[in-house]
C-alpha positions in Angstrom: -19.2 -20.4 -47.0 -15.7 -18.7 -46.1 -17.5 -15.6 -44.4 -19.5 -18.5 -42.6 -16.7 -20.0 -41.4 -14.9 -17.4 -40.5 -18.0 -16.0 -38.2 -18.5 -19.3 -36.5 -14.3 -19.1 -35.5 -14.7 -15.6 -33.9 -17.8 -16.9 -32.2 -15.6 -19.7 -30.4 -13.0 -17.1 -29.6 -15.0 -14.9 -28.5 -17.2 -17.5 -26.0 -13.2 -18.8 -25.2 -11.9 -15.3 -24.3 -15.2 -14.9 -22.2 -14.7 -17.9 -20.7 -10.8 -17.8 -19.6 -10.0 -15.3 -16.1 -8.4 -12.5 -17.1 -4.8 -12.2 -16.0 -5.4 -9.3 -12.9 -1.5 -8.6 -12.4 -0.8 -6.6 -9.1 0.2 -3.0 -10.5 3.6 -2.1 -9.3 6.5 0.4 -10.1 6.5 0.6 -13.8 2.4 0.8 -13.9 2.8 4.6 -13.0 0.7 4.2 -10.8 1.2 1.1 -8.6 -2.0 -0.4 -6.2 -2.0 -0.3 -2.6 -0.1 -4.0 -1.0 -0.3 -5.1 2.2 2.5 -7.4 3.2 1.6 -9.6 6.6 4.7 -11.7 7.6 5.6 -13.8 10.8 8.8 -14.7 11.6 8.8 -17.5 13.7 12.3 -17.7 15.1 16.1 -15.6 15.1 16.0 -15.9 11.2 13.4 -14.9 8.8 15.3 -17.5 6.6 15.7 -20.5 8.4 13.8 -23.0 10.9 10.9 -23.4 8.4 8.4 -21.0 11.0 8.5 -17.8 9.1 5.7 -17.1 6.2 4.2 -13.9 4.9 1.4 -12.8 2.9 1.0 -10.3 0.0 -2.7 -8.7 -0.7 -3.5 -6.7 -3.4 -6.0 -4.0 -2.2 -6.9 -2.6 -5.4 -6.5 1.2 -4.5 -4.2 3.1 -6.6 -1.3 5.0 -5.3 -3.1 8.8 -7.1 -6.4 8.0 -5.5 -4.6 7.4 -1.9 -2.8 10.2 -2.2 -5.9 12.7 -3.5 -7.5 11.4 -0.1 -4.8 12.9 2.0 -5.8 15.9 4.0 -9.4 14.7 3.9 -10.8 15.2 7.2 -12.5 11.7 8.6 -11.5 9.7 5.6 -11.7 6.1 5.7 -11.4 3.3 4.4 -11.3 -0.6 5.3 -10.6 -3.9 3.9 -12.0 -7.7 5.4 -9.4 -10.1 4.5 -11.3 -12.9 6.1 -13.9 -13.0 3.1 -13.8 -13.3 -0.5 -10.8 -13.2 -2.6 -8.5 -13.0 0.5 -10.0 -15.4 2.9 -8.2 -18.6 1.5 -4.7 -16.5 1.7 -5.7 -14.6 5.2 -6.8 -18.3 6.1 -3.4 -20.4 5.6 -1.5 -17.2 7.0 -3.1 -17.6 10.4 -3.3 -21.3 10.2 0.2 -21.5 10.0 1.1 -18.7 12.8 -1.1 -20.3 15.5 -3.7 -18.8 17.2 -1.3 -18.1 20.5 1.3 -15.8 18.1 -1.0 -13.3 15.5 -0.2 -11.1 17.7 3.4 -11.2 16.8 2.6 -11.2 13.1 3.9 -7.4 11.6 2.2 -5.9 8.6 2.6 -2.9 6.1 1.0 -1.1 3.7 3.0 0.2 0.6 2.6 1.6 -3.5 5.5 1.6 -5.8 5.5 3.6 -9.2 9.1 4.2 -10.5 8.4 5.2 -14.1 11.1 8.3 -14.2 13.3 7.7 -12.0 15.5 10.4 -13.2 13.6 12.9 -13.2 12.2 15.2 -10.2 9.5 13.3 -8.2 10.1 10.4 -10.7 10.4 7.7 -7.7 6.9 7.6 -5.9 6.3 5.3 -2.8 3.7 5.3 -0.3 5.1 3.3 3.1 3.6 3.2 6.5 6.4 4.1 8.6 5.7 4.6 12.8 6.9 7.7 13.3 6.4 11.2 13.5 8.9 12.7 11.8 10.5 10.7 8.5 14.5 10.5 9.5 17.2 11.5 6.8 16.7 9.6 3.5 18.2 10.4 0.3 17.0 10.6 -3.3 19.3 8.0 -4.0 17.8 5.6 -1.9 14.3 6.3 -2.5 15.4 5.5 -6.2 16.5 1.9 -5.6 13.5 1.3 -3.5 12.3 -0.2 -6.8 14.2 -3.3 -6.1 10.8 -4.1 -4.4 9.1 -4.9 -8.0 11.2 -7.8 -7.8 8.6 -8.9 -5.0 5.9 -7.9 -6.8 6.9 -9.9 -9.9 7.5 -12.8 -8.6 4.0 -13.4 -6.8 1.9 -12.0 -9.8 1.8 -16.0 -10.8 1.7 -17.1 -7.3 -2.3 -17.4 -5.0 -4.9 -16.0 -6.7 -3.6 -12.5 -8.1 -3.4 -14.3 -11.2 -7.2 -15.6 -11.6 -9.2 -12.3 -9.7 -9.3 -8.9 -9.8 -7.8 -8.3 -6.3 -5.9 -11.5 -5.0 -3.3 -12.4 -2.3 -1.1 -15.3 -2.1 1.6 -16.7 0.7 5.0 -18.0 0.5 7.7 -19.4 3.0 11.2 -19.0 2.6 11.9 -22.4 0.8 9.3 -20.7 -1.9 10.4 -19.6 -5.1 12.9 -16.3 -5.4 11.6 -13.5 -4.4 8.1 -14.5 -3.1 9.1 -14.2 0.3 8.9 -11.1 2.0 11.7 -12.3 4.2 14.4 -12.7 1.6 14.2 -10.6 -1.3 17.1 -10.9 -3.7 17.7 -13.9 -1.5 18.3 -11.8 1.7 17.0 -8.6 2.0 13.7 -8.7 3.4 11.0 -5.9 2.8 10.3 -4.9 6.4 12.9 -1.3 5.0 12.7 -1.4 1.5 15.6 -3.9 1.2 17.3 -1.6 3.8 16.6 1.5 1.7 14.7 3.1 4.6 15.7 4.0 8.4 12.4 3.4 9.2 11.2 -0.5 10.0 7.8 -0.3 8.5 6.2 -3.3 9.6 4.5 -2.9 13.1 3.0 -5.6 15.3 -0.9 -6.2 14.2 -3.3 -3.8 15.9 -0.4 -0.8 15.8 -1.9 2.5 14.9 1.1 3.3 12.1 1.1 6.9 10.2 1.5 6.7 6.6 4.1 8.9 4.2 4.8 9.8 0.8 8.4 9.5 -0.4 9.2 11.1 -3.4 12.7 12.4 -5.1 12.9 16.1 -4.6 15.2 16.7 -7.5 17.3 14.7 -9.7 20.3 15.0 -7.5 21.1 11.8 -5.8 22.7 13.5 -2.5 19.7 15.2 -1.7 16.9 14.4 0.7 13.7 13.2 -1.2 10.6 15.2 0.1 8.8 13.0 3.0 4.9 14.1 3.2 2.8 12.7 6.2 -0.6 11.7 5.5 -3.7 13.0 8.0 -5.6 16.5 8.5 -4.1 19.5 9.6 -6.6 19.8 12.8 -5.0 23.2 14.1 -4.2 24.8 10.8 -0.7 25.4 11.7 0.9 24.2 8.2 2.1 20.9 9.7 1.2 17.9 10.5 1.3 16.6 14.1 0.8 14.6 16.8 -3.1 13.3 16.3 -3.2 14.5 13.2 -1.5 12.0 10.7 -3.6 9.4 9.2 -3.7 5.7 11.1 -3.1 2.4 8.8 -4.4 -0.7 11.2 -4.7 -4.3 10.9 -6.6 -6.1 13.6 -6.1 -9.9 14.6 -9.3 -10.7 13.3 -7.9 -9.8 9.6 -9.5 -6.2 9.1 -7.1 -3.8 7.7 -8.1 -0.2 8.2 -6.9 3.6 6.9 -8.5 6.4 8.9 -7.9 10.2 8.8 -8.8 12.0 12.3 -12.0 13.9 12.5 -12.1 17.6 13.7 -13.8 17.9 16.9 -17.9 19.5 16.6 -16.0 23.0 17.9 -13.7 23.2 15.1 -16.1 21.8 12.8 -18.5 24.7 13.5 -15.4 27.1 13.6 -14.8 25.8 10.3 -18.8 25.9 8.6 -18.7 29.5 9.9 -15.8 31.1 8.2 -17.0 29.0 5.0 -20.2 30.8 5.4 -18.0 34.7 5.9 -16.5 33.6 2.9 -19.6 33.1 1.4 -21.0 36.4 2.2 -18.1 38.2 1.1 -17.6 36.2 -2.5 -21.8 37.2 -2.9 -21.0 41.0 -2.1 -18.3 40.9 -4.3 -19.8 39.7 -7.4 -23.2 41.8 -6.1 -25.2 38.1 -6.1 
């Protein structure tokens, strides 16, 4: 009768835990490996803090920051995201309800990944940013370290929207919502648009810029150094560097489509390419006498 018993109890559980949404927490800095966020804000007015017209939006894309980077240097890669449907729509819906249709064009957006696991050790801090420029100005190991005060943003919408009850969620906050929700006034002031003014670089652009998207990482453990800045995109001239139509183009589009897109060799350079693939070829086959 015991054994009975106890079987029917973990048959409830078990239909309970089937039953009950899994908490889907937005994977930040101390995941390791933190998930692609896109952060859409408005700000109405002089302040991002005051007048009661600013809002912003936090979508979890639910790409991880290794698989974004293993894409880089991929030739044509792309990938997009429709934040008018399904999980997002509700969020992406009250964002642009609020903004007015006469201003999404002044709404700013960016794309970022935190993972901040060893901090103190070489390439320890890891964050991907979209940043609108070509070449990544001065910035230190020591900044890229305290980039982490980010998570704090992170935290604080996990409960917030649906990023509690889905996979992939989004949620919205003003600035009179709770600490830290707004992407206006992190820590009560510093908004996200640089990191909490960690970065030179603003990295939210008007919606339907073309931005290019970096990797910042600490290049040693000294904190007076420059952290290594990589630019994402295709090296189309095979010159070691990467250059001006070359760098891989984060977009988000008034209508709510958010896109990441690496440039495609031109059909000369792709046929350049297939034949010295096929010299090598030859030469491995002679080589081995296949």
């Amino acid at each position: 009768m015991k054994i009975e018993l106890k079987l029917k109890a973990l048959a409830v559980a078990a239909i309970m835990a089937a039953g009950t949404p899994a908490f889907a927490a937005i994977d930040g800095g101390p995941s390791g490996n933190g998930e692609l966020l896109l952060n859409v804000r408005y700000y109405g007015g002089d302040s991002a803090t005051t007048g009661g017209d600013d809002i912003s939006g936090l979508f979890d894309l639910g790409f991880k920051m290794d698989d974004m980077i293993a894409a880089n240097g991929q030739a044509g890669y792309t990938k997009s995201w429709d934040l008018k449907t399904g999980d997002y729509g509700a969020s992406w819906s009250q964002l642009t309800s609020f903004v007015g249709a006469s201003n999404l064009g002044k709404m700013e957006f960016n794309v970022i990944a935190l993972d901040d696991t060893d901090r103190n050790l070489k390439g320890g801090s890891r964050y991907l940013t979209t940043g609108n420029v070509d070449a990544f100005p001065s910035q230190g190991n020591a900044n890229v370290k305290t980039m982490n005060g980010m998570d704090k943003y992170v935290d604080a919408n996990n409960s917030r929207g649906t990023h509690g009850t889905v996979v992939n969620g989004a949620s919205v906050a003003t600035a009179t919502d709770p600490s830290d929700t707004f992407f206006g006034a992190i820590n009560g002031f510093g908004q996200g648009d640089t990191w909490l003014q960690k970065t030179t670089v603003d990295t939210t652009q008007a919606v339907g810029t073309d931005q290019n998207f970096w990797f910042l990482t600490t290049s040693s453990t000294s904190n007076l150094a420059q952290a290594t800045k990589t630019p994402f995109g295709f090296d189309l001239n095979h010159d070691g560097t990467i250059g001006a139509g070359e760098f891989t183009k984060v977009s988000l589009s008034e209508a709510g489509v958010l896109t990441i897109t690496s440039p495609v060799p031109e059909a000369e350079t792709w046929a350049m390419l297939l034949a010295g693939l096929g010299m090598l070829s030859m030469i491995v086959r002679r080589r081995t006498g296949v």
